[in-house]
N, C-alpha and C positions, 0 to 999 in steps of 0.2 A: 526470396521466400520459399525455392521449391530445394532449397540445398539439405542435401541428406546427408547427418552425421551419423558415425557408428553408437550402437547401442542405444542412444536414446535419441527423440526427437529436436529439433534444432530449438525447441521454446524451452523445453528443460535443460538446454546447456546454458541459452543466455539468460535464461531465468539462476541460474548456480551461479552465472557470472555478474551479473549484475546486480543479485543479492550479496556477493563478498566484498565487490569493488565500493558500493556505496557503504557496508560494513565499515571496511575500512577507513572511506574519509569520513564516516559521521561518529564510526565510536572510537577512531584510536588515532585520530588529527587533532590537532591543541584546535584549529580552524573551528571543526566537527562540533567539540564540544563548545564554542563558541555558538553556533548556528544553533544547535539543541537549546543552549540556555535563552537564547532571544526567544524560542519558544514557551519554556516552561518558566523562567524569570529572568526578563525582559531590563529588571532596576540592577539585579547583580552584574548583568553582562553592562550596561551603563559604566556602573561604580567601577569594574573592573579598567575600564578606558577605552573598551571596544566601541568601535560604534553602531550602535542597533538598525540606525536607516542602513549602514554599507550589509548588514547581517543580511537586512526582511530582503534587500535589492536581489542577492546571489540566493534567498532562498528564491524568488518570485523568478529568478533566473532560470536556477537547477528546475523547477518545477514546469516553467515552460519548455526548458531545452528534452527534459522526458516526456511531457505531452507532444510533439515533435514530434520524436523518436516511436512515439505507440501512435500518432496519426498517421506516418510514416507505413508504421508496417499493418496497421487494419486496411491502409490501402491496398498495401503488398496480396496481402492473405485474401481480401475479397474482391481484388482490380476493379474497385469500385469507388469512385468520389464524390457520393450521396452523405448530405451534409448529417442525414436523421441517423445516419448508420448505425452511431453507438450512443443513441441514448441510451440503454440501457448497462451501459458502461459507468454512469457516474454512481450509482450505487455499490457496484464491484469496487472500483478503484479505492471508494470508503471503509466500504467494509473490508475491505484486504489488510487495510492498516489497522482499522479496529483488533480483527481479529486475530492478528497480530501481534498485537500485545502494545499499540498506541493507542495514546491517549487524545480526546478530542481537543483537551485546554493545550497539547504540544508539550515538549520537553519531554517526554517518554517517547522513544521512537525503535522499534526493530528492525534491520530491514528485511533481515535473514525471516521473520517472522512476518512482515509484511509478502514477502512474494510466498511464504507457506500459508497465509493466508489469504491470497490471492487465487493459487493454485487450491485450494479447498474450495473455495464460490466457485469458480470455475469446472472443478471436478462436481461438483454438487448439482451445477447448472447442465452439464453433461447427461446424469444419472435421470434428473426430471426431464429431457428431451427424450431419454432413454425410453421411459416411461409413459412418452409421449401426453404429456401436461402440456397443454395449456400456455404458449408462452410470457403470458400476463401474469398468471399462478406461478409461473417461474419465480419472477421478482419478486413475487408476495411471498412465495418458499424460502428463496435467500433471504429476507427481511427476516421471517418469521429465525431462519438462524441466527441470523445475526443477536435479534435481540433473545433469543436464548444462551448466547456466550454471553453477551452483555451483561444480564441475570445472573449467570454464575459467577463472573468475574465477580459481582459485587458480594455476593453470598460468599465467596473465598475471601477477598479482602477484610469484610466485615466479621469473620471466623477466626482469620490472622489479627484482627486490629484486637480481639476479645482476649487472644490469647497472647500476646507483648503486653 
């Protein structure tokens, strides 16, 4: 964790890299759009002859083998193996997809958008430490963004839906 790359930080390479790689197998693998549609319609991926248990299994997979991977390196980062460490992790990891541009019911997924969303909470969460707030008021700051995208996503869709 202490490896120094040129130009930028070692989070923003693998954050470039693991936003294009997962890009890749979720929006331009016949697979991909297999696993999106178990999310967003679950009866087409059926009808189609896939099978929906083998789909939920390798998401339940993918999704532990990255949680791994990010328990892995919060260890790395704080050489620390206190189990409380990231509660405050499970509202980031949500709202990085929200914000993102996912959806909660599934089948709408970015990933490219997910780690730009990711890195906003996380820049945001910076700025109020900066600020020196309150780390409680943190969470309630990021919340309070959150559901101000929230808000306008709906207000934008419902503007598009008026005007089609």
């Amino acid at each position: 964790m202490t490896f120094k790359t040129p130009l930028l930080p070692l989070a923003i390479w693998a954050s470039i890299l693991l936003a294009l790689v997962v890009h890749v197998g979720l929006l331009r693998s016949a697979y991909g759009a297999v696993l999106r549609g178990a999310g967003g319609n679950p009866r087409s991926v059926e009808r189609a002859g896939w099978s929906l248990l083998r789909a939920k299994v390798v998401m339940f997979a993918l999704a532990g083998l990255f949680g791994m991977f990010a328990g892995l390196t919060l260890v790395g980062l704080t050489t620390s193996g206190d189990a409380n460490i990231a509660l405050r992790y499970t509202l980031l990891s949500i709202a990085g997809v929200i914000l993102g541009g996912g959806e909660f019911t599934g089948g709408r997924v970015s990933p490219v958008g997910a780690v730009i969303g990711a890195m906003t909470l996380t820049l945001a969460g910076s700025f109020l430490s900066f600020l020196r707030l309150d780390p409680d008021w943190q969470i309630g700051a990021q919340g309070i963004i959150l559901i101000v995208v929230l808000a306008l996503r709906v207000l934008i869709n419902r503007t598009e839906a008026r005007a089609a």
